[in-house]
C-alpha positions in Angstrom: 0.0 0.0 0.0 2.4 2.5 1.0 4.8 1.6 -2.8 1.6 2.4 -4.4 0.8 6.0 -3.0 4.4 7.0 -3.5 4.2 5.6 -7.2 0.9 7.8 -7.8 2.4 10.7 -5.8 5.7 10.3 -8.3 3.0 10.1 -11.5 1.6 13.3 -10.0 4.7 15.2 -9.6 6.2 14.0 -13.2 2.7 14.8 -15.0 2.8 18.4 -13.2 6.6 19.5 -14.2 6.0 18.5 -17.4 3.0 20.3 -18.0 4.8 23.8 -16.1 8.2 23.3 -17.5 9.5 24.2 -14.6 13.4 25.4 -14.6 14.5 21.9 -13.2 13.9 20.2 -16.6 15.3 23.5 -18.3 18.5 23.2 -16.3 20.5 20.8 -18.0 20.8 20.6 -21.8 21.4 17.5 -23.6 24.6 17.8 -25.8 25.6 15.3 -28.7 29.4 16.6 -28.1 29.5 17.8 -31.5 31.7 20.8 -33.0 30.5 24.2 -33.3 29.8 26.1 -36.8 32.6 26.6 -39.1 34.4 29.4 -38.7 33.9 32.2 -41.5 37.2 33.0 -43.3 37.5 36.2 -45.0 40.7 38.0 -46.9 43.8 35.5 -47.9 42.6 33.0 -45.4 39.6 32.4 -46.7 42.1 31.6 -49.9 43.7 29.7 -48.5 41.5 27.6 -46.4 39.9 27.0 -49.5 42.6 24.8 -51.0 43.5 23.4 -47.2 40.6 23.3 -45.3 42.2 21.1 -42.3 44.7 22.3 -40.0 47.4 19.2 -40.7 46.9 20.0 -44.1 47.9 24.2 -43.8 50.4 22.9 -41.5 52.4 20.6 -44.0 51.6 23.1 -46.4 53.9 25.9 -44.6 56.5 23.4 -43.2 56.9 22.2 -47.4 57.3 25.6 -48.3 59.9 26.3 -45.8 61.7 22.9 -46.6 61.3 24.0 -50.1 63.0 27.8 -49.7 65.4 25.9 -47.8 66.7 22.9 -50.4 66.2 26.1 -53.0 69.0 28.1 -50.9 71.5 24.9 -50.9 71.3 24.2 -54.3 71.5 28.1 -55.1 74.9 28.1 -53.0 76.4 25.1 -54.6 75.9 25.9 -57.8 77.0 29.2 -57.3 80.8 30.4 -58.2 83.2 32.4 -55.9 83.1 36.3 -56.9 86.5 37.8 -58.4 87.4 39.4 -55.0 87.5 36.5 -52.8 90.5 34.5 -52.3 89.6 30.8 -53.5 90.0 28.4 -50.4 92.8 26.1 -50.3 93.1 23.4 -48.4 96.0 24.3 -46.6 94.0 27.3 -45.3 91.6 24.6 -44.5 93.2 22.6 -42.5 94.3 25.6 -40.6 98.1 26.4 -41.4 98.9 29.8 -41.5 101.0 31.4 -44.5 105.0 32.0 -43.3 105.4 34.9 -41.0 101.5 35.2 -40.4 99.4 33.8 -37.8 99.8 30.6 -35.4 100.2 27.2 -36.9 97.2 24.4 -36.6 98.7 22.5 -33.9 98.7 19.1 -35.1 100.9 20.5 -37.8 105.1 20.0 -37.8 105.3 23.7 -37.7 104.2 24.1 -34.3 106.9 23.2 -32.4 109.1 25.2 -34.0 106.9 28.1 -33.6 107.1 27.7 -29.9 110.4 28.6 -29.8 110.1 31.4 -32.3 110.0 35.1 -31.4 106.8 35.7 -32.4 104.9 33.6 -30.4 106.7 35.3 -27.1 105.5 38.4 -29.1 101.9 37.1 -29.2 101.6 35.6 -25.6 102.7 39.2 -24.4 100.4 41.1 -26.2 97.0 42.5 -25.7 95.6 41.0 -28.5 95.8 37.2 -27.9 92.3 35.7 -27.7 92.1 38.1 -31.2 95.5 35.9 -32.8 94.1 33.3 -31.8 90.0 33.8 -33.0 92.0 34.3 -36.3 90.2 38.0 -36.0 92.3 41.4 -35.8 90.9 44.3 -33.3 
């Protein structure tokens, strides 16, 4: 007896807040977790969104045409020739020894022990300028 009155009292209660609409069934929405609208592009994005309409896809499309500046660049510099004004690099100056009378030697070179004992390195150590000499780089 007493499950039956609180079933009609529920009915009653249900029946009545349907009826009102009363803020309780307003309160909570059902969602579908869906996206919201598109946004509206305008000017050079709306361009370009046009032709990549996904983010990934804009995002390869600026990383290719950074990869592509860059390969551009290399080949541009290989290709390239040394002007009339530059010296052309040789591979002594490559590997690091300095012209007679100029300079330190590399160290791994035969020169350098000989330079040791030279003048000019007692020259160098006791001047100002010796992280310069050494930099390769004149003040």
């Amino acid at each position: 007896m007493v499950f039956s009155v609180v079933a009609a009292t529920a009915r009653r209660r249900i029946a009545y807040m349907a009826a009102h609409k009363t803020p309780f069934t307003n309160q909570c929405q059902r969602r579908a977790m869906g996206h919201g609208p598109a946004p509206e592009w305008e000017g050079i994005d709306k361009v370009v969104r046009g032709t990549f309409p996904h983010d990934h896809q804009l995002a390869m499309a600026i990383m290719g045409g950074y990869s592509a500046l860059f390969v551009l660049y290399k080949i541009k510099s290989t290709v390239s020739k040394p002007k009339q004004g530059e010296p052309a690099v040789t591979p002594a100056a490559m590997a690091g020894e300095a012209p007679p009378g100029q300079g330190m030697p590399a160290i791994d070179s035969p020169e350098f022990g000989s330079f040791l004992e030279t003048d000019r390195f007692t020259k160098m150590m006791e001047s100002d300028d010796f992280g310069h000499i050494i930099e390769g780089t004149k003040a």
